[in-house]
C-alpha positions as CSV (number, residue, x, y, z in Angstrom):
1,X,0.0,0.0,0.0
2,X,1.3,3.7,-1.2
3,X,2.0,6.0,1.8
4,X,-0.9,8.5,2.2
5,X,1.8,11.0,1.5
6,X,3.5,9.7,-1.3
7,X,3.5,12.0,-3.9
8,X,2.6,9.9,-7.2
9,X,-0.4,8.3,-5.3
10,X,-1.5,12.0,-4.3
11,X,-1.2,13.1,-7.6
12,X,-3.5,10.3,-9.4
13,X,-6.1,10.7,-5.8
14,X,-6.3,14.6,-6.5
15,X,-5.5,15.1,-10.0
16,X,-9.6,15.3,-11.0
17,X,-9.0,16.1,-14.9
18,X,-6.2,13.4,-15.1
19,X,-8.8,10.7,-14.0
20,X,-11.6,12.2,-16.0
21,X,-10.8,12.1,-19.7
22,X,-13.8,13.6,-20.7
23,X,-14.1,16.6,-17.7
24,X,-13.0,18.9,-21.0
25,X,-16.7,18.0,-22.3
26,X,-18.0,18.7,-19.1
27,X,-16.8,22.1,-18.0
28,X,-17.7,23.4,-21.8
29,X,-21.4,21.7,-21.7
30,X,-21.4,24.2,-17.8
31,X,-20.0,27.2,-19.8
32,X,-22.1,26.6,-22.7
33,X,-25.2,26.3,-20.7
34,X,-24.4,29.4,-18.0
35,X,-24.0,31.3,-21.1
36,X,-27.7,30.6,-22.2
37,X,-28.6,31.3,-18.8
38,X,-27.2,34.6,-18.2
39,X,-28.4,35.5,-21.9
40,X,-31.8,34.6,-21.2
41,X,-33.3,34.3,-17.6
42,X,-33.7,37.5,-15.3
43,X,-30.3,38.1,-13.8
44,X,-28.1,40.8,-11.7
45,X,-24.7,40.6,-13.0
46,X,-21.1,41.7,-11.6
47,X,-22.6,43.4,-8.5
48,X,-20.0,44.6,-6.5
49,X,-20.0,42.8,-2.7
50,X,-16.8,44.5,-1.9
51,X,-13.9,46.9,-3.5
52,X,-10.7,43.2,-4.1
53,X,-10.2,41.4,-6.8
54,X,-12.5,38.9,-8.3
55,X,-15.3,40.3,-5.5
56,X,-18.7,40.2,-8.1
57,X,-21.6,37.9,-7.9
58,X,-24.3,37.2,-10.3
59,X,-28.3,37.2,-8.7
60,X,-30.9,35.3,-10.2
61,X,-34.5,36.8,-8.6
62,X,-37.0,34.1,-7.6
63,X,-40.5,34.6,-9.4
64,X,-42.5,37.1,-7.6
65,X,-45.0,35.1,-6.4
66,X,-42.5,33.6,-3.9
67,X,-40.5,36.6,-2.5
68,X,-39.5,36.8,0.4
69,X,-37.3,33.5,-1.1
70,X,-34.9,31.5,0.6
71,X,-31.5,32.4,-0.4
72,X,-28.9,29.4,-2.1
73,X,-25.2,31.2,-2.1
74,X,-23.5,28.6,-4.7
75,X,-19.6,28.5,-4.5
76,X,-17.9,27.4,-7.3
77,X,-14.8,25.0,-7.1
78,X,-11.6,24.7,-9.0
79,X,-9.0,24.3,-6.4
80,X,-9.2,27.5,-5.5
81,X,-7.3,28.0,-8.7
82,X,-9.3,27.8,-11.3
83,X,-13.0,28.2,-13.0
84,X,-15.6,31.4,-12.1
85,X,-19.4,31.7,-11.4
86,X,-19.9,33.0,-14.8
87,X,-19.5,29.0,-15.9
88,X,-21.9,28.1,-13.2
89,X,-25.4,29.8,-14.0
90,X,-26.6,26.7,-15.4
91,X,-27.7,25.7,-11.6
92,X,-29.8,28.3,-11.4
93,X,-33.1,27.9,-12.9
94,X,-33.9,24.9,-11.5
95,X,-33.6,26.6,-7.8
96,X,-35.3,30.0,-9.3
97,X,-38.2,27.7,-10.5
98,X,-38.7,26.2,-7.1
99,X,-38.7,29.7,-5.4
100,X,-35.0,30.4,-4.4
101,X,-33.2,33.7,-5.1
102,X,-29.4,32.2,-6.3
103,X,-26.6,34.1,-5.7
104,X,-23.1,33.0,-7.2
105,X,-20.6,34.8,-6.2
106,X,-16.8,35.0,-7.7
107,X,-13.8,35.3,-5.4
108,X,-9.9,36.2,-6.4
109,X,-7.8,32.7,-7.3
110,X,-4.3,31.3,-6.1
111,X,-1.7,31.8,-6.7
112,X,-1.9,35.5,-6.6
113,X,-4.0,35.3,-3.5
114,X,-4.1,32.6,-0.9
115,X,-6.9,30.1,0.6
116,X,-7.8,32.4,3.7
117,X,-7.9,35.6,1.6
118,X,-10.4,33.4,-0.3
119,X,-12.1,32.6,2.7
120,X,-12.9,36.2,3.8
121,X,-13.7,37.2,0.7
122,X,-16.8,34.3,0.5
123,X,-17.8,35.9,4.3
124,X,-17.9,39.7,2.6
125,X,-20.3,38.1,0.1
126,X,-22.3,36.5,2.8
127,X,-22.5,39.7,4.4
128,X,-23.3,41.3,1.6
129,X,-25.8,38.7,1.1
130,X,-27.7,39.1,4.2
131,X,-27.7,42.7,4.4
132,X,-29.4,43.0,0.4
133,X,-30.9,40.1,-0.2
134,X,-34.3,41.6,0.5
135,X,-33.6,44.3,-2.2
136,X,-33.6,41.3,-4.8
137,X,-36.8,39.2,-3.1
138,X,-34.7,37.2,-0.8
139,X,-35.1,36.6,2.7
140,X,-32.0,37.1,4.7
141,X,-33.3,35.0,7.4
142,X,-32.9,31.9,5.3
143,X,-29.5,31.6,3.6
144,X,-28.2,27.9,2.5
145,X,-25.0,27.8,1.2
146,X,-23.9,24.9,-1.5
147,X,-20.5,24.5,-2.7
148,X,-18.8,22.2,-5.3
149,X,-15.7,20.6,-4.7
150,X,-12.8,23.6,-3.5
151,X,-16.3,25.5,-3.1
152,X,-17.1,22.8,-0.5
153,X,-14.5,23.3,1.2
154,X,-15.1,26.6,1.2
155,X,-18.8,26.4,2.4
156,X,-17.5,24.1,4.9
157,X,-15.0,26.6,6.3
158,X,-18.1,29.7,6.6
159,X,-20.0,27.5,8.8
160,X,-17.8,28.1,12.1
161,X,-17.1,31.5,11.1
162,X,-17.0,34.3,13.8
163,X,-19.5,36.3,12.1
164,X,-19.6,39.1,14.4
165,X,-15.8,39.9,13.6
166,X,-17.1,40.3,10.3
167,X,-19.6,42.6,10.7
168,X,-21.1,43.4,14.6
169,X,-24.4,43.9,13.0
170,X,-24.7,40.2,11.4
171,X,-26.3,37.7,13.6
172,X,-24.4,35.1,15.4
173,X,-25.0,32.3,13.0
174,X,-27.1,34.2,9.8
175,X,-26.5,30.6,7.7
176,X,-29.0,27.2,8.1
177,X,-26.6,24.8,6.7
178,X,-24.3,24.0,3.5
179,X,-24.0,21.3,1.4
180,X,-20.7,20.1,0.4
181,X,-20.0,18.2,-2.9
182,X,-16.8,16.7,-3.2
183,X,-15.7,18.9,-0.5
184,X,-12.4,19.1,1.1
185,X,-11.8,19.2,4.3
186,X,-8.0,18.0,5.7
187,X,-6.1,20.1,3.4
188,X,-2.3,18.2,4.6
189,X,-2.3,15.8,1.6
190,X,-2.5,18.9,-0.8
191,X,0.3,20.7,1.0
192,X,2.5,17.1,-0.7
193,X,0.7,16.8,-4.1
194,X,2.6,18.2,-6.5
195,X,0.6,19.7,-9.3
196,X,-0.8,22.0,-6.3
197,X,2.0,22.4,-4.1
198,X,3.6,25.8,-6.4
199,X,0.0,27.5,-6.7
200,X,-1.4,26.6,-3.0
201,X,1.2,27.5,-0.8
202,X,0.0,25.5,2.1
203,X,2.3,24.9,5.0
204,X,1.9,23.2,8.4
205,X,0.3,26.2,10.0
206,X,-2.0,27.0,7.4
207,X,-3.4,23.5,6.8
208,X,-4.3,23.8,10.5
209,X,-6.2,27.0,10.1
210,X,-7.8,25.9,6.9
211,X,-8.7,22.7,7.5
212,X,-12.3,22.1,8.7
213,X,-12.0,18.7,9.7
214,X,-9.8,20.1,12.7
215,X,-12.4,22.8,13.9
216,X,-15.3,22.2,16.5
217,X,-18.4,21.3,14.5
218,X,-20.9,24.2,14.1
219,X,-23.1,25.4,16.4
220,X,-26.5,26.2,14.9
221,X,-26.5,24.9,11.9
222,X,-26.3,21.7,9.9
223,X,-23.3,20.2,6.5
224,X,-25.0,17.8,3.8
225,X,-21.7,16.2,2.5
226,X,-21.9,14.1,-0.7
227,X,-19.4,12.8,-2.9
228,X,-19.7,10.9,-6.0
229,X,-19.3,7.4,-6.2
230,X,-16.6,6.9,-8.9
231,X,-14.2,9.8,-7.0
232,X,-10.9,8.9,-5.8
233,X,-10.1,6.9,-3.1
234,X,-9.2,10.3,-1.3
235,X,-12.4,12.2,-1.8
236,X,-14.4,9.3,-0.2
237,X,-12.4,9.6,2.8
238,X,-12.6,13.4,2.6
239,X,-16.1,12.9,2.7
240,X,-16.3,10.5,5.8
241,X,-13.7,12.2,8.0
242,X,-16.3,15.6,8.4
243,X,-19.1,13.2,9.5
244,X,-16.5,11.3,12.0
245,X,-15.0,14.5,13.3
246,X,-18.3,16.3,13.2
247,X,-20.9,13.5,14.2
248,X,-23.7,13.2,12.9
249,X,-26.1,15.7,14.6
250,X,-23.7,18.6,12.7
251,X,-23.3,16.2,9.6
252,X,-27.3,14.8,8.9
253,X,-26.6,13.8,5.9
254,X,-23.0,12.1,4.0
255,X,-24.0,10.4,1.3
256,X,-22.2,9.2,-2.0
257,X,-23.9,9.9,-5.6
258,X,-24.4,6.8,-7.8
259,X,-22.9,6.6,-11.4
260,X,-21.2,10.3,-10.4
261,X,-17.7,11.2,-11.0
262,X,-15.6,14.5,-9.5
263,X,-17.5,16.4,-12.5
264,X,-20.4,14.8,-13.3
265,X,-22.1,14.8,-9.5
266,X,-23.3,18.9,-10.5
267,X,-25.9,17.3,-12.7
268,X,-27.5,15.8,-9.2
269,X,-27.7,19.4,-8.1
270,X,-29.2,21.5,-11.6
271,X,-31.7,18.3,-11.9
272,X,-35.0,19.0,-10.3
273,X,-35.7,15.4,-10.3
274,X,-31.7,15.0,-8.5
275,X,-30.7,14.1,-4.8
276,X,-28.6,16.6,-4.3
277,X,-31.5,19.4,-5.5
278,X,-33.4,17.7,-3.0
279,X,-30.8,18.4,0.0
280,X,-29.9,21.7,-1.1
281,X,-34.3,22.6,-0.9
282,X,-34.0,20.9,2.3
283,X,-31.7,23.8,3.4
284,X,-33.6,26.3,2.5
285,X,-36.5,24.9,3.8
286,X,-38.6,24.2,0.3
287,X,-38.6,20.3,1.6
């Protein structure tokens, strides 16, 4: 058996596009469709949630008939690298038609920022979030986040944020829950797999602060975590570990996706007919 730390092995665990030949099809088929979105369903794009780099998000208004909505905040993933909610609009409708107000917002990308910048960057959106969400027929009192892959991680990490540090006039805990998807949550094999190790960054010290799996579990509000069932090896176990560190009152729900690889699992979440729509309702309390 490969050490857990041996690079090669890392590599082929983490390396998503690697052991996906046809993930090329797949990310083109999300822009493809995001572009039809945007072009064609009511939609608030670029607004401004703070003054950084990469700090826009795209709003797509529930109908009117159900405002005040329940708000879904999607984070995109991409390694923290990579990717940008313009490609992910395609997840949209299918939350609009069921009475959500989506919000996806964009953050700056490694290497020319790090993971925690990142991280406060997605807390200025959910602040910005809660205080204007009622200006777009959303109800600030009912925010779900849902995050794919890096973006579960990410989603992951806002849950035990110290919200009041952000802004004293947020409430202690302004989020029901999160779903993660392919979310990860020990970053130390990252900090030895190669392809990342140049772009991340990540040493001892910040794998501690940035690794969810070694934080108390969240007080006030509840992770779906769901990984697909032809991942790697690694992201199966990244996908246990939060339910056995967390238990299962703070982690409901962990849950692999039949006939679902690293790429193919979003089509769970844009399908109204898909488990993972059904969590991410659950959330926002449309279940």
């Amino acid at each position: 058996m490969k050490s857990r730390l041996d690079p090669a092995w890392l590599a082929a665990q983490y390396d998503n596009r690697a052991r996906v030949p046809e993930h090329a099809a797949v990310l083109s088929s999300w822009a493809q469709a995001s572009a039809l979105v945007r072009g064609a369903s009511p939609c608030v794009l670029d607004l401004a949630y703070g003054d950084g780099a990469g700090e826009t998000l795209d709003l797509f208004p529930a109908p009117a008939a159900a405002r005040p909505a329940p708000v879904l905040v999607f984070i995109h993933g991409g390694y923290w690298r990579a990717l940008d909610k313009a490609d992910h609009a395609f997840i949209a409708p299918s939350f609009t038609a069921d009475g959500a107000l989506v919000v996806v917002p964009n953050y700056a990308l490694c290497p020319a920022v790090g993971i925690e910048h990142i991280v406060m960057q997605l807390a200025q959106a959910v602040a910005w979030v809660w205080r204007h969400a009622a200006e777009h027929g959303g109800d600030p009192s009912r925010i779900a986040l849902v995050g794919h892959s890096a973006g579960g991680h990410l989603a992951t990490m806002l849950l035990g944020c110290r919200w009041k540090q952000v802004d004293e006039s947020l409430p202690a805990q302004p989020l029901s829950g999160a779903l993660s998807i392919s979310g990860l949550y020990d970053l130390e094999p990252l900090r030895h797999t190669p392809f990342l190790q140049a772009d991340l960054q990540l040493t001892p010290a910040s794998v501690a602060r940035l690794s969810p799996a070694f934080f108390p579990r969240p007080k006030g509000c509840k992770l779906y975590a769901a990984v697909g069932l032809d991942e790697s090896e690694e992201f199966q176990r990244q996908n246990l570990l939060i339910r056995d560190v967390w238990g299962p009152t703070a982690v409901p729900v962990c849950e692999t996706v039949p006939a679902s690889n690293h790429f193919t699992v979003l089509k769970g979440l844009a399908d109204p007919a898909g488990r993972l729509h059904e969590l991410a309702l659950r959330l926002l309390g449309l279940r």
